[in-house]
PyMOL Python script that loads the backbone (N, CA, C, O; Angstrom):
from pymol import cmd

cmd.read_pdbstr("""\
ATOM      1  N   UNK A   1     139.077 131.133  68.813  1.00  0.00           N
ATOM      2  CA  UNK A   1     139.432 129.886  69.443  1.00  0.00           C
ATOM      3  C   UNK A   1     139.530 130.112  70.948  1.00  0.00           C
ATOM      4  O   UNK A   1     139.898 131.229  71.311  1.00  0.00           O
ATOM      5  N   UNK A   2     139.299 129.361  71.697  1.00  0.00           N
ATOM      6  CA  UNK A   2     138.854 129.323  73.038  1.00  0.00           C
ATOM      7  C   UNK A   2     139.962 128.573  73.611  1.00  0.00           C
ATOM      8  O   UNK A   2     140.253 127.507  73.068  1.00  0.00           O
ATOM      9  N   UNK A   3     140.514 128.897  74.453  1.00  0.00           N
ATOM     10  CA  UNK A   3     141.710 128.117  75.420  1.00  0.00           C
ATOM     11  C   UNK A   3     141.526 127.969  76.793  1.00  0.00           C
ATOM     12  O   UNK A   3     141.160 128.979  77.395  1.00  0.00           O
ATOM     13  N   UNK A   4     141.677 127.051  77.360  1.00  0.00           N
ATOM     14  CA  UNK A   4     141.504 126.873  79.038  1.00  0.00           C
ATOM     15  C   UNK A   4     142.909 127.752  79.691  1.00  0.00           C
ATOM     16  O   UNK A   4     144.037 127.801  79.200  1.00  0.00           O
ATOM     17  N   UNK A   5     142.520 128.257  80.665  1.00  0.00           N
ATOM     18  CA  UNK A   5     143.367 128.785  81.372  1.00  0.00           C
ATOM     19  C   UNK A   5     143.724 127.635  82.281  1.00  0.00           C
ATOM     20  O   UNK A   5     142.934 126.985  82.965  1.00  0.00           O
ATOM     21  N   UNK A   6     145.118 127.469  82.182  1.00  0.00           N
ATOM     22  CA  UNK A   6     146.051 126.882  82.671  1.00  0.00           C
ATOM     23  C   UNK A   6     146.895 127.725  84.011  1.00  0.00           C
ATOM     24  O   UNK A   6     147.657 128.666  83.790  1.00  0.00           O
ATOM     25  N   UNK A   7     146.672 127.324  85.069  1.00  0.00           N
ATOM     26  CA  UNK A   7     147.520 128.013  86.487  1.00  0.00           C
ATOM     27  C   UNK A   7     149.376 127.595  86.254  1.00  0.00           C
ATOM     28  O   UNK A   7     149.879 126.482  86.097  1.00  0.00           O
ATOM     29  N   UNK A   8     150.020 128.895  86.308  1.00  0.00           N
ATOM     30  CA  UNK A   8     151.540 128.634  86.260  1.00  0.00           C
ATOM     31  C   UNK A   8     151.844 127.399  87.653  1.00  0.00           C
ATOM     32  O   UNK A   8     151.293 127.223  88.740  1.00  0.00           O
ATOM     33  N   UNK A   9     152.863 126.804  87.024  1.00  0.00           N
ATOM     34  CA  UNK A   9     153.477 125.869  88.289  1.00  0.00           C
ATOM     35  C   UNK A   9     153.677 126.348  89.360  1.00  0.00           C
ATOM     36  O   UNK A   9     153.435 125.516  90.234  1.00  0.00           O
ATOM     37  N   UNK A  10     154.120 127.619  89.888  1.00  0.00           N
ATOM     38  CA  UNK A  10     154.006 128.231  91.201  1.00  0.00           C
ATOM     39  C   UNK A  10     152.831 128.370  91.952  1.00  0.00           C
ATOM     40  O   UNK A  10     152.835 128.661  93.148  1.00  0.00           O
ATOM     41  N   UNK A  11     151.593 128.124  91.126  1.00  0.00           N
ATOM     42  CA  UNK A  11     150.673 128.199  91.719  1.00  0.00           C
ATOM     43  C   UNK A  11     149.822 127.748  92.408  1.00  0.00           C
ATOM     44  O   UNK A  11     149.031 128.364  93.122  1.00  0.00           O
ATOM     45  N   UNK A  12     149.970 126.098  92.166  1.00  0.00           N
ATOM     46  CA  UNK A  12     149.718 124.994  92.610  1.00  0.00           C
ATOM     47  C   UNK A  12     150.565 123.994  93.321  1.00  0.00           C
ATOM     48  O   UNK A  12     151.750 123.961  92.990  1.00  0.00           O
ATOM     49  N   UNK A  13     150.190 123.251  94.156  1.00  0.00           N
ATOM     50  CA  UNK A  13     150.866 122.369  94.792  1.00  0.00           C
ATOM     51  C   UNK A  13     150.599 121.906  95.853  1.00  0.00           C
ATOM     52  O   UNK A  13     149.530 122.341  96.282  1.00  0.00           O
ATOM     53  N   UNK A  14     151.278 120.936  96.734  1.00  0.00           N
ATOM     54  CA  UNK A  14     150.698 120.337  97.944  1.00  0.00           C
ATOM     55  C   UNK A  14     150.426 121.697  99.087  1.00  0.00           C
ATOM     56  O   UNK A  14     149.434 121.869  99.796  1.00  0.00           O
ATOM     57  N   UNK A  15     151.629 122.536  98.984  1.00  0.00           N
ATOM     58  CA  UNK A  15     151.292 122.855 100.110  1.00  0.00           C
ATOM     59  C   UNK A  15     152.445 123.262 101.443  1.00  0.00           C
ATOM     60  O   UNK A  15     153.638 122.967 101.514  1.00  0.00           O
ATOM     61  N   UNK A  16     151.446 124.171 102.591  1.00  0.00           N
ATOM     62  CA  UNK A  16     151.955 123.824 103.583  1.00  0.00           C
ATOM     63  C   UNK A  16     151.346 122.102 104.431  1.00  0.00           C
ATOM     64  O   UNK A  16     151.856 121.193 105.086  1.00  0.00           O
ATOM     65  N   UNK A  17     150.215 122.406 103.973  1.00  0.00           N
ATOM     66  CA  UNK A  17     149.433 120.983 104.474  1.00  0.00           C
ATOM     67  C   UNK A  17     149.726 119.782 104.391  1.00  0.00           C
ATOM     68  O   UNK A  17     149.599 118.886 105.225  1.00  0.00           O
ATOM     69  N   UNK A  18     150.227 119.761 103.103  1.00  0.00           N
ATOM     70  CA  UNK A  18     150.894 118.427 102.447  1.00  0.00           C
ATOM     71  C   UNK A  18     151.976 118.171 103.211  1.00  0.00           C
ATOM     72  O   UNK A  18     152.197 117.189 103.920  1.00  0.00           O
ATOM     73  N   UNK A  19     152.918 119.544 102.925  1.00  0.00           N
ATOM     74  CA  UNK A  19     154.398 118.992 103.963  1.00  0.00           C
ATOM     75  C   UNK A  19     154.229 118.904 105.203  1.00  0.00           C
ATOM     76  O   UNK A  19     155.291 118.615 105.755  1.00  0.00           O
ATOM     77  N   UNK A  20     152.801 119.098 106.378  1.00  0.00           N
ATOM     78  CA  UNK A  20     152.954 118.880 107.296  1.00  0.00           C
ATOM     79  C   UNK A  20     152.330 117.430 107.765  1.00  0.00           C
ATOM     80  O   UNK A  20     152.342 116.930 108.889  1.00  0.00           O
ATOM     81  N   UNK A  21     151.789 116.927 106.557  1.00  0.00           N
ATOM     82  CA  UNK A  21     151.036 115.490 106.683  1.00  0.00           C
ATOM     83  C   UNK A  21     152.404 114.937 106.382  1.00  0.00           C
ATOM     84  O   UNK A  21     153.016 114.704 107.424  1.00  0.00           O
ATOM     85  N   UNK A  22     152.983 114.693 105.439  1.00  0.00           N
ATOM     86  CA  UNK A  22     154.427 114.208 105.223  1.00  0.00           C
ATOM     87  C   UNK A  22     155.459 114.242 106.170  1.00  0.00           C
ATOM     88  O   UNK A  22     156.233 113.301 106.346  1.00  0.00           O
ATOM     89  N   UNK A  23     155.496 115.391 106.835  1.00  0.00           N
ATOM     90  CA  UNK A  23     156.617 115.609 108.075  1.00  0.00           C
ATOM     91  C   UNK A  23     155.790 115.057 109.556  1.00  0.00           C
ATOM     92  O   UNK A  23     156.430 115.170 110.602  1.00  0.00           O
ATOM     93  N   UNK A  24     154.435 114.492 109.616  1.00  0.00           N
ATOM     94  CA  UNK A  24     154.021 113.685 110.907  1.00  0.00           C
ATOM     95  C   UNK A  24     154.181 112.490 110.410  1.00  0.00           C
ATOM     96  O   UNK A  24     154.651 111.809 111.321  1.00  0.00           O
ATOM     97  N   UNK A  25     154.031 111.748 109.309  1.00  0.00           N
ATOM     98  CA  UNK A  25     154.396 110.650 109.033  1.00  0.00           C
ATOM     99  C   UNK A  25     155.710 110.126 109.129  1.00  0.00           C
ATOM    100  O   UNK A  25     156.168 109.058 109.537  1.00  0.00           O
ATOM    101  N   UNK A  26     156.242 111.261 108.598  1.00  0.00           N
ATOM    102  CA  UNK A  26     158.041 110.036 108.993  1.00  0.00           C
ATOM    103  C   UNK A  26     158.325 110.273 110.326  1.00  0.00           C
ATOM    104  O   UNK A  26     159.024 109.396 110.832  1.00  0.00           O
ATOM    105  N   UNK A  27     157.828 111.678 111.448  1.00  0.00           N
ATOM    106  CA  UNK A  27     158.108 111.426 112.442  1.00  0.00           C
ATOM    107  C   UNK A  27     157.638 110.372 113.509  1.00  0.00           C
ATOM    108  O   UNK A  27     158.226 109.975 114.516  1.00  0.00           O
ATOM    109  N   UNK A  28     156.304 110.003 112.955  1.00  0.00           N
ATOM    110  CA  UNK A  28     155.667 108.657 113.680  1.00  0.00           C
ATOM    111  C   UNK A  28     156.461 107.460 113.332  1.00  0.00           C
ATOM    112  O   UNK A  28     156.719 106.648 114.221  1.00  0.00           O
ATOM    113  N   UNK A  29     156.979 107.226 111.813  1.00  0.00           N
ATOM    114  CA  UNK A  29     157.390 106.180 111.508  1.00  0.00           C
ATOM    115  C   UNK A  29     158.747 106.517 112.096  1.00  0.00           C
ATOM    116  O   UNK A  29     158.776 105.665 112.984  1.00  0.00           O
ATOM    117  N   UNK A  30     160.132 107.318 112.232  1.00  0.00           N
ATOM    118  CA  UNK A  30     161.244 106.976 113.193  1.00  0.00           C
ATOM    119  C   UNK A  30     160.850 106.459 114.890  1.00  0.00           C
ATOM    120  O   UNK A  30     161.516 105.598 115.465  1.00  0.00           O
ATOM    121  N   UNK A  31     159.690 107.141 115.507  1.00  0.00           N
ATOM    122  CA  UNK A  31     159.381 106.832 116.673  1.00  0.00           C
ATOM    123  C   UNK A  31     158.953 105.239 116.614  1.00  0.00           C
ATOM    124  O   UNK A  31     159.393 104.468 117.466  1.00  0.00           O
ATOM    125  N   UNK A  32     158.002 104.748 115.482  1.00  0.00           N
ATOM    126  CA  UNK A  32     157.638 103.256 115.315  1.00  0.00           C
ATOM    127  C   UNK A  32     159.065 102.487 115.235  1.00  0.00           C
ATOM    128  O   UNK A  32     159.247 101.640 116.109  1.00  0.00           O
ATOM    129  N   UNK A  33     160.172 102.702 114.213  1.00  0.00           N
ATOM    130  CA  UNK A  33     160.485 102.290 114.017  1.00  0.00           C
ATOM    131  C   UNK A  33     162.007 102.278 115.355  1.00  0.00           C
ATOM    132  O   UNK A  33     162.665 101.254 115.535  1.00  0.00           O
ATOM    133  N   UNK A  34     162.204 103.195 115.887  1.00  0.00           N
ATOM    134  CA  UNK A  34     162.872 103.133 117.216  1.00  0.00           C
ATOM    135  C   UNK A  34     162.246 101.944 118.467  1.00  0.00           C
ATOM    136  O   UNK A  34     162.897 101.096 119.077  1.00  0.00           O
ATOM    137  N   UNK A  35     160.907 102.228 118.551  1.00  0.00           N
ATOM    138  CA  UNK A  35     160.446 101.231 119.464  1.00  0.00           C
ATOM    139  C   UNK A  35     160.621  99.924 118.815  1.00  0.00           C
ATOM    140  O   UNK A  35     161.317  99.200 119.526  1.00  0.00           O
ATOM    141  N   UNK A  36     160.337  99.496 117.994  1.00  0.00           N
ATOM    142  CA  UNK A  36     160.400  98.095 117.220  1.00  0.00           C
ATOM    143  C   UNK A  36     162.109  97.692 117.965  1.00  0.00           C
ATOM    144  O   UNK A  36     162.457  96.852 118.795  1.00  0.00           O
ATOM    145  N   UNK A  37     162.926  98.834 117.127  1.00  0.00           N
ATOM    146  CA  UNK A  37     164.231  97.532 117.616  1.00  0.00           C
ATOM    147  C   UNK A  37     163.880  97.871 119.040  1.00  0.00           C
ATOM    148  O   UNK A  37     162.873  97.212 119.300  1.00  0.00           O
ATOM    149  N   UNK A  38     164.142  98.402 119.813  1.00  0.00           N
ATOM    150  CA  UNK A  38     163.999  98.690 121.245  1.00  0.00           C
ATOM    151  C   UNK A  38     163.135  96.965 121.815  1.00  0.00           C
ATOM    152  O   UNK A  38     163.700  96.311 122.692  1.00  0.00           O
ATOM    153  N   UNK A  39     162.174  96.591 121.365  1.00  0.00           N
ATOM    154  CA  UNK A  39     161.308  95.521 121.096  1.00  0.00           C
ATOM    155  C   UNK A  39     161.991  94.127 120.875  1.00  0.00           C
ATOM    156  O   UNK A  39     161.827  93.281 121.755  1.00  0.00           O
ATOM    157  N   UNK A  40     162.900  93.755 119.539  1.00  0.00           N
ATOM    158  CA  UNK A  40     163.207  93.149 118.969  1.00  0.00           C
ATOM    159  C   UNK A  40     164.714  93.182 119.740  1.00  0.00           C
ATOM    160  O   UNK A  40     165.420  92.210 119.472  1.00  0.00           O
ATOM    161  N   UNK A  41     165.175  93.979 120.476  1.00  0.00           N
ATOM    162  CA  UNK A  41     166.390  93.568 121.296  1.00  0.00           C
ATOM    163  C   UNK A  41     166.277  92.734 122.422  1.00  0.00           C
ATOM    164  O   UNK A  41     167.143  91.980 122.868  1.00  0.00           O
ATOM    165  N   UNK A  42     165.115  92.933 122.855  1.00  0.00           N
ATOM    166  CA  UNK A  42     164.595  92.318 124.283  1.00  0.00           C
ATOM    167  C   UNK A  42     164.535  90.846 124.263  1.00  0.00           C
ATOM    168  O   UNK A  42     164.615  90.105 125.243  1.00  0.00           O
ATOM    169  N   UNK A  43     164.308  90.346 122.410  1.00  0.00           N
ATOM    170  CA  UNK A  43     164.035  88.816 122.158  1.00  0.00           C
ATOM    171  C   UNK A  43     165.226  88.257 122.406  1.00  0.00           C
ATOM    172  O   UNK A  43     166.290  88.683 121.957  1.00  0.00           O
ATOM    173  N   UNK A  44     165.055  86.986 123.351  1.00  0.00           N
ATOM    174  CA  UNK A  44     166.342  86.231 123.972  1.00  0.00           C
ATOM    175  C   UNK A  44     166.249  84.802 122.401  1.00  0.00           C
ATOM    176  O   UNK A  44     165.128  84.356 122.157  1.00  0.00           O
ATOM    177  N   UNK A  45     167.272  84.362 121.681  1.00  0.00           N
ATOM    178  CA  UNK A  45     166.953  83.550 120.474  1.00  0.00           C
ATOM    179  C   UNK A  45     167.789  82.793 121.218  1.00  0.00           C
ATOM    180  O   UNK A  45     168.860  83.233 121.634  1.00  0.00           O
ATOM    181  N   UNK A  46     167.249  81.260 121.508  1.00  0.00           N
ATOM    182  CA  UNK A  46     167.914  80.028 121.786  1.00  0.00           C
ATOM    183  C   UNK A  46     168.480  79.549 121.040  1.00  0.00           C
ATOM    184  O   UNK A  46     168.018  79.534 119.899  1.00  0.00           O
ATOM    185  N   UNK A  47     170.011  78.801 121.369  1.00  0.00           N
ATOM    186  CA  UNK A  47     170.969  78.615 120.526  1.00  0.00           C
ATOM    187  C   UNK A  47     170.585  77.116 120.425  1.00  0.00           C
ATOM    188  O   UNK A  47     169.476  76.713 120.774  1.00  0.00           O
ATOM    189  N   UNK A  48     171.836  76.081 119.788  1.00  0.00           N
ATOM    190  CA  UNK A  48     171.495  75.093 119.366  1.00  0.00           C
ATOM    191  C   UNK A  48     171.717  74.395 120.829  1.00  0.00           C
ATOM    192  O   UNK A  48     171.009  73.615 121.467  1.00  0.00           O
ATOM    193  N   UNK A  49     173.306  75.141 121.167  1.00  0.00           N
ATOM    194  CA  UNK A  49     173.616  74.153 122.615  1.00  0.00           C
ATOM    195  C   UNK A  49     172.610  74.398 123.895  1.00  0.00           C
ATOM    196  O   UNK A  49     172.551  73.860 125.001  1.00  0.00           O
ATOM    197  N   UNK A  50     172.130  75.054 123.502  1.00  0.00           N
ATOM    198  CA  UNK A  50     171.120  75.365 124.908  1.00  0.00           C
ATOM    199  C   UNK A  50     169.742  74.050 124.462  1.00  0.00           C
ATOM    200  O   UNK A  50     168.888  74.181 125.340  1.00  0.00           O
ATOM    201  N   UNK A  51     169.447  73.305 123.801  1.00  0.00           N
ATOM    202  CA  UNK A  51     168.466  72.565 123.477  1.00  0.00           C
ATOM    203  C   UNK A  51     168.966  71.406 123.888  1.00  0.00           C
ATOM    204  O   UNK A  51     168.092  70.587 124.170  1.00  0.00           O
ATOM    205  N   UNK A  52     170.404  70.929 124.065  1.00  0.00           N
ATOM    206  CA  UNK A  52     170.321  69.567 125.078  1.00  0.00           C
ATOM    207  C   UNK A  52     170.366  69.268 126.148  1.00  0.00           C
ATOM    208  O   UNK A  52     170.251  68.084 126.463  1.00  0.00           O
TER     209      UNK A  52
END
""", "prot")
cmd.dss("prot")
cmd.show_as("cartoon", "prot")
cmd.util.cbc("prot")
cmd.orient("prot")
């Protein structure tokens, strides 16, 4: 009977590559997401009494 060789779990996996695609992504997304409010503070929202 013939069996596929199967690689132990240590042997496989993402990676250093993986965790360094993963670790530029959330650092882009805190920098995105810092500028946004930075962005979204600047918006002046007109109140009701300011419209008469």
């Amino acid at each position: 009977m013939y069996t596929l060789a199967t690689p132990a779990a240590a042997e496989y996996g993402p990676g250093l590559l993986g965790f360094l695609v993963v670790f530029g992504i959330a650092v882009a997304l805190f920098f995105l997401i810092k500028s946004m409010n930075r962005q979204i503070s600047k918006i002046q929202v007109p109140h009701e009494k300011d419209k008469k």
